[in-house]
Kinemage of the C-alpha trace (Angstrom):
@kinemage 1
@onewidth
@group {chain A} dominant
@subgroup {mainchain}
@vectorlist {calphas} color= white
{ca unk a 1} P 60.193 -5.673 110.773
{ca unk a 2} L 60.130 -5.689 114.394
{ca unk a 3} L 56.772 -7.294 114.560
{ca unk a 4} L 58.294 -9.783 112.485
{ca unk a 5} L 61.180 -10.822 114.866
{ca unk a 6} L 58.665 -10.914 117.522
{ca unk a 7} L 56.888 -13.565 115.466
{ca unk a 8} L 59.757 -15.860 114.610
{ca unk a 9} L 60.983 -15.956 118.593
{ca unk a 10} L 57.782 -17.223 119.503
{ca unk a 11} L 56.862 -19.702 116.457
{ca unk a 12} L 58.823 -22.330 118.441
{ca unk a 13} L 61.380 -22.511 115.228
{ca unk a 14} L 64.503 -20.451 117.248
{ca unk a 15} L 65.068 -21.806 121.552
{ca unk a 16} L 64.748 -18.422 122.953
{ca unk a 17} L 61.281 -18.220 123.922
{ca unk a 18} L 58.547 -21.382 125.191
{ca unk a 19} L 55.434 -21.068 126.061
{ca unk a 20} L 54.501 -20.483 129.339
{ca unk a 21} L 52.987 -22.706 132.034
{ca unk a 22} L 50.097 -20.836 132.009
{ca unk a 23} L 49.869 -20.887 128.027
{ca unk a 24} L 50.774 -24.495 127.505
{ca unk a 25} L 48.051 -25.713 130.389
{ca unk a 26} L 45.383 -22.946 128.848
{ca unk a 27} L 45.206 -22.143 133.097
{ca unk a 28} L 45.468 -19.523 135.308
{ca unk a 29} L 45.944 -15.196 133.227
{ca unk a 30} L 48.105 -14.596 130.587
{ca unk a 31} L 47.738 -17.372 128.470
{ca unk a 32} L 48.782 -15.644 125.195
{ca unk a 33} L 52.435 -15.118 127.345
{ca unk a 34} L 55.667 -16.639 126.161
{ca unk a 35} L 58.943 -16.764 128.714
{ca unk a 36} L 62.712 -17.537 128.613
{ca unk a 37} L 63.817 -21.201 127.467
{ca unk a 38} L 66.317 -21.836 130.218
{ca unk a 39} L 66.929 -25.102 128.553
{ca unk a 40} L 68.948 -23.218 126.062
{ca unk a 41} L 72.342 -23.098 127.332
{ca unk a 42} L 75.036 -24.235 124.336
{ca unk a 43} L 77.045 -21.053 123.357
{ca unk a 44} L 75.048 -20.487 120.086
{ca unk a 45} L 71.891 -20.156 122.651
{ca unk a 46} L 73.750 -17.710 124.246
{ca unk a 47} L 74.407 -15.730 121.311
{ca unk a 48} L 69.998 -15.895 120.385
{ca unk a 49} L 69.875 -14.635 123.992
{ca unk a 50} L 72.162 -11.445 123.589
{ca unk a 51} L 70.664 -10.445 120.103
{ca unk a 52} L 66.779 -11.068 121.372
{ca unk a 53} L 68.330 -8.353 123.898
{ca unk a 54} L 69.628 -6.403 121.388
{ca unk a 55} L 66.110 -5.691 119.875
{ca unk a 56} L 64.482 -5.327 123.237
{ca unk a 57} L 66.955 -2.348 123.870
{ca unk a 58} L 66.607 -1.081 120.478
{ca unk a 59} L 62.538 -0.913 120.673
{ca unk a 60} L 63.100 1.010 123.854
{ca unk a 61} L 65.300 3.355 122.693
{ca unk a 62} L 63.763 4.041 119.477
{ca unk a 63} L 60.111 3.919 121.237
{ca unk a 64} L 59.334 1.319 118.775
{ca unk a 65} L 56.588 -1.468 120.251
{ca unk a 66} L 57.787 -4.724 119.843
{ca unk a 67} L 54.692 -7.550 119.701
{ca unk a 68} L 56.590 -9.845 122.254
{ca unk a 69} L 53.990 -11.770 124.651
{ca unk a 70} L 56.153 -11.989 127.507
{ca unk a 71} L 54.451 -12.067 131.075
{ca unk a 72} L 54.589 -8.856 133.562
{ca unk a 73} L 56.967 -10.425 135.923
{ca unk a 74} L 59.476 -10.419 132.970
{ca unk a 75} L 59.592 -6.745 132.541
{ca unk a 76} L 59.521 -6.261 136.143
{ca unk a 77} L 62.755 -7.806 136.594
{ca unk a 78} L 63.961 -5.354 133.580
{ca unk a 79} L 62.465 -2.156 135.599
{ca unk a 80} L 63.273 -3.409 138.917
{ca unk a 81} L 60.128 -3.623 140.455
{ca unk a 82} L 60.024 -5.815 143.815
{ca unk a 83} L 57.921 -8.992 142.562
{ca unk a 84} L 54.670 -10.447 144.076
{ca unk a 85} L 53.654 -14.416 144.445
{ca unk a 86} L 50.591 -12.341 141.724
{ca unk a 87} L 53.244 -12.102 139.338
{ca unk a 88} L 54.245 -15.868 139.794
{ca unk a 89} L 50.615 -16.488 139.100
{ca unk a 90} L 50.607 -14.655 135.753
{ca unk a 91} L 53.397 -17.122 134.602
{ca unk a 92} L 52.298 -20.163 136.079
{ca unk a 93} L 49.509 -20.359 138.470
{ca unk a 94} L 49.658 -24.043 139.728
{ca unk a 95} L 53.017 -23.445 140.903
{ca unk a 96} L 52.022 -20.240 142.979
């Protein structure tokens, strides 16, 4: 099921996730790699945005892996962890 939810955020059908620079220019690592539409900003966007949250807390809590292609420096702003122009690179390398 989860695998499934993964799959319909990144189909392009709901405007939570877009492809990446990196993915729509086929340039620069992690092609595959799908990031935040921060176009989507109406309160029904909003509400995508909390549930897609939702399930990322739920996989973690219920160690369940979740197929989301999302680059590294998205789940280093999650953790924490201090971010690098490499991470930039991973998500769009012409802008780095």
């Amino acid at each position: 099921m989860l695998t499934n939810v993964a799959l319909e955020l990144e189909s392009g059908s709901l405007p939570v996730l877009i492809k990446t620079p990196n993915n729509r220019n086929e340039h620069g690592s992690h092609r595959e790699c799908f990031t935040l539409n921060a176009s989507s900003t109406s309160p029904t966007h909003r509400e995508l945005f909390r549930t897609f949250g939702y399930f990322i807390g739920y996989a973690a809590r219920a160690t369940s892996a979740m197929d989301f292609n999302l680059p590294p420096l998205f789940w280093k702003k999650i953790v924490g962890t201090e971010l690098t122009l490499k991470d930039l690179e991973g998500l769009d390398k012409f802008s780095a």
